[in-house]
C-alpha positions in Angstrom: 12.6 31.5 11.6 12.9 30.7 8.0 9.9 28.4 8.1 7.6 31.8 9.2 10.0 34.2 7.0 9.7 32.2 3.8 6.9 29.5 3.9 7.0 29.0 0.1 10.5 27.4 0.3 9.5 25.6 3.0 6.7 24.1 0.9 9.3 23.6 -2.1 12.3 22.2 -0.3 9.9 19.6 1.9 7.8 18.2 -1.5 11.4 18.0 -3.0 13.3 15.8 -0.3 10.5 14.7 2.1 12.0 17.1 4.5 11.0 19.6 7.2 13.6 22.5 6.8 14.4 24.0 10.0 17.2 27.0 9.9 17.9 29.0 12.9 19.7 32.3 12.0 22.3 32.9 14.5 26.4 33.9 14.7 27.8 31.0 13.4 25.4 30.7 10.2 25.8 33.9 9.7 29.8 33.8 9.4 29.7 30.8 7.3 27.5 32.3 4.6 30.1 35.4 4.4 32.9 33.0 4.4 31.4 30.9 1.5 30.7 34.1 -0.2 33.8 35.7 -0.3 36.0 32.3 -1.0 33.1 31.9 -4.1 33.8 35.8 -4.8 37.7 35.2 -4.8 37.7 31.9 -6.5 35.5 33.0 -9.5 37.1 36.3 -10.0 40.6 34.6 -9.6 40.7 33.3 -13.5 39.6 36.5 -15.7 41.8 38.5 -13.2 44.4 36.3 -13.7 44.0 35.6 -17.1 44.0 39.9 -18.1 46.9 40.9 -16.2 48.7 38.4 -18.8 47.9 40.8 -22.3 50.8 42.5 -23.3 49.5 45.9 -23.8 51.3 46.6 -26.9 49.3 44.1 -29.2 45.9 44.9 -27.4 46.6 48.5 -28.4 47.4 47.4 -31.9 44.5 45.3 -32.3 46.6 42.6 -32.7 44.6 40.5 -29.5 44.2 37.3 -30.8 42.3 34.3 -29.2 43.8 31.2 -29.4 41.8 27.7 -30.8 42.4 26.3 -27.2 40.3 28.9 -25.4 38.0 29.3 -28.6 37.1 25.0 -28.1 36.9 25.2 -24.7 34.0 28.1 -25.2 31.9 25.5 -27.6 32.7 22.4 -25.6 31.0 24.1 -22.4 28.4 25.3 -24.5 27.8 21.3 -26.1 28.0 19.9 -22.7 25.7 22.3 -21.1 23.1 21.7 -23.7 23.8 17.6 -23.5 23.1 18.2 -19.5 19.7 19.9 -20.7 18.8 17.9 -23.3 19.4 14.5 -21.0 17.3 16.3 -18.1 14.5 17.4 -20.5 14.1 13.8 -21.6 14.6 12.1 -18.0 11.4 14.9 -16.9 9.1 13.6 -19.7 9.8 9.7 -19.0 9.9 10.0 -15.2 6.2 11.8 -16.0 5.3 9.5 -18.3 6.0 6.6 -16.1 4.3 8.2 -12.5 1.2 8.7 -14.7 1.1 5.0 -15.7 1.6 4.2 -12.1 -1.5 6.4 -11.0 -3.5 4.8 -14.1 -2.9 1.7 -13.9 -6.1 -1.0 -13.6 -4.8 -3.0 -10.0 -7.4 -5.4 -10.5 -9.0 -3.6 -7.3 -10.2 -0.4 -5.7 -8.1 1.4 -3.8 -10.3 4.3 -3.6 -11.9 5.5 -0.4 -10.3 2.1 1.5 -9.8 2.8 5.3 -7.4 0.5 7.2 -6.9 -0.1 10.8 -5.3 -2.6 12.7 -7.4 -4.2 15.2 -6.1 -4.5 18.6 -7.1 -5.3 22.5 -10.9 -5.6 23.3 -11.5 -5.2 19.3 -9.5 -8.3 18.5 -12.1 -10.6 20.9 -15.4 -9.0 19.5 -14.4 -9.0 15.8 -17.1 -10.0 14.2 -19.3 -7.8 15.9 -17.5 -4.7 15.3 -17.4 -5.3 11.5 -21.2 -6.2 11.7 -21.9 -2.8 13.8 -19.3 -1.1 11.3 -21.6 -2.2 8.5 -24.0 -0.1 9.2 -22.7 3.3 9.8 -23.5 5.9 7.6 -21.5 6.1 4.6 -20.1 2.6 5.0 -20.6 0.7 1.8 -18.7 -2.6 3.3 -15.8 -4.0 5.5 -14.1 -6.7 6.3 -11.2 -8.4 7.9 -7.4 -9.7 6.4 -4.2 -10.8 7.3 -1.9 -9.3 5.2 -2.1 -6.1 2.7 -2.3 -5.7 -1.2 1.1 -4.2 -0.8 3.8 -6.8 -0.6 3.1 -7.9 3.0 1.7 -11.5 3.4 0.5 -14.0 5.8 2.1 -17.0 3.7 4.7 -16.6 1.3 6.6 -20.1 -0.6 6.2 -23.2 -1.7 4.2 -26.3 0.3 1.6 -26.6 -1.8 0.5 -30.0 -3.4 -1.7 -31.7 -5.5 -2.7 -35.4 -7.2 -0.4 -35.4 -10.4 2.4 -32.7 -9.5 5.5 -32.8 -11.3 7.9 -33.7 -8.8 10.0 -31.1 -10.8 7.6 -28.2 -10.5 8.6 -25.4 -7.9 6.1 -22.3 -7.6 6.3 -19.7 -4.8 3.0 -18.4 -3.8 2.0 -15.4 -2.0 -1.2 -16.1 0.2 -3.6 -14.0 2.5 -6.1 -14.9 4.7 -9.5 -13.0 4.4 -13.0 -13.2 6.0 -16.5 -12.8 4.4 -17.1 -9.7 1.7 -13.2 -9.2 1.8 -13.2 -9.7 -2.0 -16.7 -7.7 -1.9 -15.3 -4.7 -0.1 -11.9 -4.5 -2.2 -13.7 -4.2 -5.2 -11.7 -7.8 -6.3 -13.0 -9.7 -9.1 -13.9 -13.5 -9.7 -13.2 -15.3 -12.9 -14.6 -18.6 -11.8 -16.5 -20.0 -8.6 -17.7 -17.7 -5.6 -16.0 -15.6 -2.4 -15.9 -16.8 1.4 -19.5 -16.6 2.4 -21.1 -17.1 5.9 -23.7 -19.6 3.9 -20.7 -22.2 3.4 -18.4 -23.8 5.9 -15.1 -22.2 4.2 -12.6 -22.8 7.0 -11.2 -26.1 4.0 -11.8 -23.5 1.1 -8.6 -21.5 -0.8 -9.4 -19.4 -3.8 -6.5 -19.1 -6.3 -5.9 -15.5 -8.7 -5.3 -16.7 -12.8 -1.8 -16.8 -12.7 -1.4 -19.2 -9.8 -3.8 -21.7 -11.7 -1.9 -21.1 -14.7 1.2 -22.2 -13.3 0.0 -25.4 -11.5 -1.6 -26.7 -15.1 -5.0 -26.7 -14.0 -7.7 -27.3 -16.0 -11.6 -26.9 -14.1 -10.3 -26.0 -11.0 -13.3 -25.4 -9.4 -13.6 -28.3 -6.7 -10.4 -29.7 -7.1 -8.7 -30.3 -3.9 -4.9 -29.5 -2.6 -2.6 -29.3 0.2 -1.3 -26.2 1.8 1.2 -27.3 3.6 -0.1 -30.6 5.0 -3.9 -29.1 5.3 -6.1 -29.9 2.9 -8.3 -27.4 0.9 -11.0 -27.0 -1.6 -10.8 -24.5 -4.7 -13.9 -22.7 -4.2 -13.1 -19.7 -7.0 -10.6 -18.2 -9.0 -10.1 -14.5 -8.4 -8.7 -12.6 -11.6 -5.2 -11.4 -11.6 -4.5 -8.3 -9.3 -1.3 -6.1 -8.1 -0.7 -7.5 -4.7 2.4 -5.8 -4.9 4.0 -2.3 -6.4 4.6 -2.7 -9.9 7.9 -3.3 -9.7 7.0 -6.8 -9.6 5.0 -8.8 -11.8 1.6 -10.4 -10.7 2.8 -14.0 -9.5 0.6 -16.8 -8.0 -1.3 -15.8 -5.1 -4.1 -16.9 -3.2 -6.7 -17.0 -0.1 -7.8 -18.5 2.6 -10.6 -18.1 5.0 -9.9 -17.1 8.4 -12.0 -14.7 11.1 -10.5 -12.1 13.7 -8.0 -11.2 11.5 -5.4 -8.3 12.2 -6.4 -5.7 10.0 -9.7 -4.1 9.3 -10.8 -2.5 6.0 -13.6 -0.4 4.9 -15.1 1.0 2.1 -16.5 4.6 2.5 -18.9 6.5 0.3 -17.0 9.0 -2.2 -17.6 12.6 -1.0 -18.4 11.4 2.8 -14.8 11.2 4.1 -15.3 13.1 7.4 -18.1 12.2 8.6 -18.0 8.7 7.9 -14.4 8.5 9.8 -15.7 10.4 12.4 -18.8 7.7 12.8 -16.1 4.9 12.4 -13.9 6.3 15.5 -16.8 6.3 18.1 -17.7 2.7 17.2 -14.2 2.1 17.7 -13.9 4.0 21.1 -17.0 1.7 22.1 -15.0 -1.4 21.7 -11.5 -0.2 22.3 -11.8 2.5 25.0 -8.9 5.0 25.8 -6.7 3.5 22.6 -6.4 5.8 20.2 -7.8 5.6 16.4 -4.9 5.1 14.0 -6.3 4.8 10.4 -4.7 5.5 7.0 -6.3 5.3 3.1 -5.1 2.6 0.8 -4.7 4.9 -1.7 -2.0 7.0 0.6 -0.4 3.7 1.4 0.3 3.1 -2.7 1.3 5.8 -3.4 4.3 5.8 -0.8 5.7 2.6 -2.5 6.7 4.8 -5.3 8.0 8.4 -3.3 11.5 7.8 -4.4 9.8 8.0 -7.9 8.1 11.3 -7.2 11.2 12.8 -5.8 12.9 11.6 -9.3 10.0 13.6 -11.0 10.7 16.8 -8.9 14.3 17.1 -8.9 14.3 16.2 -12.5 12.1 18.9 -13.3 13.9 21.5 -11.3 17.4 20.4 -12.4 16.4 20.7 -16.0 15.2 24.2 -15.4 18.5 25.2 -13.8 20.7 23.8 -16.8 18.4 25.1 -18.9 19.3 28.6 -17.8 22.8 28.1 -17.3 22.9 26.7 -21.2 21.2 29.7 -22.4 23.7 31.9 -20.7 26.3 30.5 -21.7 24.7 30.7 -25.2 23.9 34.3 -24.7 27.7 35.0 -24.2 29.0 33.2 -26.7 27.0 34.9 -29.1 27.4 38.1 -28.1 31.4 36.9 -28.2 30.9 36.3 -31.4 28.7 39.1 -32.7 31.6 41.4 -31.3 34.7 39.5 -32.9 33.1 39.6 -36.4 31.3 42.8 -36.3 33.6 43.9 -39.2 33.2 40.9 -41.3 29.7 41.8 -41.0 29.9 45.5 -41.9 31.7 44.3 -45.3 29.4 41.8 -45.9 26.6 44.0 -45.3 28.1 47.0 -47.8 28.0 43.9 -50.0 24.4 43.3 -50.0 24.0 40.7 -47.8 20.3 41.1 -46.3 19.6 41.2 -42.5 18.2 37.8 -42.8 21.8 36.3 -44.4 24.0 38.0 -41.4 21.4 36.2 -38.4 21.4 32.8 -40.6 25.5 33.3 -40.9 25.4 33.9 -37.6 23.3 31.1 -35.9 24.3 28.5 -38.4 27.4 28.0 -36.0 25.0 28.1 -32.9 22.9 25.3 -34.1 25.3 23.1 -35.1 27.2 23.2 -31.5 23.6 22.4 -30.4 22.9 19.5 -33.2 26.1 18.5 -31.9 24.9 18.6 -28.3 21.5 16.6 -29.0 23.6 13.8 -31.0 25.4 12.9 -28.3 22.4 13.7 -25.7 19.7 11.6 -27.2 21.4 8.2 -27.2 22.6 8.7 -23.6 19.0 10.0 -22.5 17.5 7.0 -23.9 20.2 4.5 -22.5 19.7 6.1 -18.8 15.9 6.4 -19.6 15.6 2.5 -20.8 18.2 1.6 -17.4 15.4 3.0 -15.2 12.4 1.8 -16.4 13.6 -1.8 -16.2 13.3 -1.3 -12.5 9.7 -1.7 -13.1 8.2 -4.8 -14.2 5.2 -3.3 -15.8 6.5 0.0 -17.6 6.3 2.4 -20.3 7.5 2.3 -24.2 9.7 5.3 -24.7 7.9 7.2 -27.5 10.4 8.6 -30.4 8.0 11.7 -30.2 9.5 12.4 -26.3 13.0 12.9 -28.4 11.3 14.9 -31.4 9.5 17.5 -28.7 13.1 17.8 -27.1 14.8 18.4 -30.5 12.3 21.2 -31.0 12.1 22.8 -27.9 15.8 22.6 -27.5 16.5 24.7 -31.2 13.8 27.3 -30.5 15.2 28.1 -27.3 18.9 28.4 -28.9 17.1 30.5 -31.4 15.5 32.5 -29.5 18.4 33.0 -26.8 21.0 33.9 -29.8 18.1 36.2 -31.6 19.2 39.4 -29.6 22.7 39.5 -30.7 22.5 38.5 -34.1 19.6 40.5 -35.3 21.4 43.4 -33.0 24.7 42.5 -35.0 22.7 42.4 -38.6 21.0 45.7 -38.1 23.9 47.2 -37.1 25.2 50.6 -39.1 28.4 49.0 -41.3 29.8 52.2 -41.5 30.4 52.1 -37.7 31.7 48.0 -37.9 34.5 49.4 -40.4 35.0 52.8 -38.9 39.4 53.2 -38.6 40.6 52.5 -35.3 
């Protein structure tokens, strides 16, 4: 019911939690949302009810109602913590933003774009080769190829074992290795530093092809032809593939590598920008041809990357929704306060007034006070902000430099909007008649 009645929320609540909401009004919802209204009625009304019925009626009529420091601190104190919740939010919104862009931005050492997967399966497995030949040459295909493994953190080796003439004994790297057939490297869009891909001119069933920081780490200097042992079977360096995300930048790029193998697992493809459809439309019948009555279960690489980092995005939503609701509650509370204020010093405004103080004096007078609770609020928000900030980012291994200008753009948006919230009341208290603010009682 609520997802036909209110499909915006719907929309709102699922990109917020990753959730389908699915509410079906009936007798008991309907009991416990008058229950939790009238307990949230009685609660909330409890304290000012309470709190009245304890004037004695004799000073209120004399004027003589005084408020005590107690109550006056605890009015500024919510006020200060409100606005260190807002100004702590604000900050978290822009780094989390910040941070997601860099994710989206950053150079993988790779295209991700327009990259079909598939896993390859039955009748497809045993005609591999044929397939990715046939797929080759459907329209809008630009390449394919075959790999064990992903560019997400999945591998088909992962350790130590390898060796080489003049190791140290002493030396200990772990390696993350894939296995990938001809144009692989072609169709991913990976680039070589040194030396050449798997080709179908070369017997490459003894070749391995390092990235730059696996050849870093084992000291090598020409690598191109030397010779090693992954565990126990030797292999030739036939190229060295520059440096790539083979995992979600959480990590940094470690030593990686490849070997050649055919009828791998997984299928890839690179399609033509702007030919989506029709190209996945050509690619399931040639699949249907070789694997019929199993259905065609594809996703896009870019899709896949992007799901390594949803927590991320949730952060980025709820932050931004969270800082618009303290926001709001800070200006309320503002609001109040001033108009508190305005009221309890309406006469020392009238005398000051018949004194010659200008319009402008009263409003400064008045939110001097105002933006020194809120000064108050950003000293103690900023250093927090930036602590929690800094704590997050060091989740990631390749991250962000927290620009002072994020805190300067929160210091200035955080004083207009006091300004501007306690403008009302004090320009209403300043323009005021102060021959009604001192009129006898």
């Amino acid at each position: 019911l609520v997802n036909a009645q209110f499909p915006e929320l719907v929309e709102a609540f699922g990109e917020m939690t990753g959730k389908d909401l699915s509410l079906q009004v009936n007798a008991n919802l309907i009991m416990s949302a008058i229950s939790i209204t009238f307990i949230t009625g009685l609660v909330a009304g409890s304290y000012p009810a309470l709190y009245l019925s304890g004037f004695k009626p004799v000073l209120i009529l004399k004027g003589k109602l005084n408020t005590s420091l107690g109550e006056l601190w605890i009015r500024k104190g919510l006020v200060v913590f409100q606005f260190t919740v807002s100004v702590i939010l604000i900050v978290s919104v822009m780094v989390v933003y910040q941070q997601m862009k860099l994710i989206q931005t950053t150079n993988l050492g790779y295209s991700n774009d327009n990259i079909l997967r598939f896993s390859n399966e039955d009748n497809l497995k045993n005609n591999l080769t044929s397939f990715i030949t046939a797929l080759k040459t459907t329209p809008g295909v630009i390449n394919a190829s075959d790999v064990d493994g992903d560019l997400m953190g999945n591998y088909s080796h992962k350790g130590g074992g390898i060796d080489w003439q003049g190791k140290d004994p002493n030396l200990h790297i772990e390696y993350y290795g894939n296995a990938a057939d001809i144009d692989f490297f072609e169709t991913m869009g990976l680039q070589m530093v040194e030396g050449r891909t798997f080709s179908k001119e070369f017997a490459d069933s003894s070749s391995v092809i390092f990235n730059q920081s696996a050849i870093a780490a084992m000291g090598f200097k020409n690598p191109i032809g030397k010779t090693v042992s992954l565990w126990g079977e030797k292999k030739q360096i036939i190229g060295i593939v520059k440096d790539y995300h083979f995992e979600s930048l959480y990590k940094k790029i470690g030593p990686a590598f490849f070997t050649f193998s055919q009828n791998n697992p997984t299928t890839v493809v690179k399609i033509k920008a702007g030919t989506e459809q029709e190209t996945v439309a050509g690619i399931k019948n040639l699949f249907s041809k070789y694997n019929n009555g199993l259905e065609f279960t594809y996703s896009f690489l870019d899709e896949d990357y992007n799901k390594l980092y949803i927590s991320d995005q949730r952060i980025a939503i709820l932050s931004k929704y969270f800082a618009g609701i303290a926001i709001l509650i800070s200006c309320l509370g503002l609001f109040g306060l001033a108009a508190f204020t305005a009221q309890k010093r309406k006469k020392e405004i009238g005398i000051r007034k018949v004194l010659g103080a200008s319009v402008t004096n009263v409003v400064a007078m008045l939110s001097k006070d105002f933006v020194m609770l809120v000064g108050l609020a950003l000293l103690i928000a900023i250093p927090i902000s930036w602590w929690a900030a800094n704590e997050w980012l060091q989740s990631f291994a390749y991250h962000i430099i927290i620009n002072p200008l994020v805190f300067v753009i929160t210091v200035i948006s955080v004083i207009l909007i006091t300004l501007f919230t306690i403008s009302f009341q004090s320009i209403t208290a300043a323009i005021t008649n102060p021959v009604k603010s001192l009129r006898a009682e």
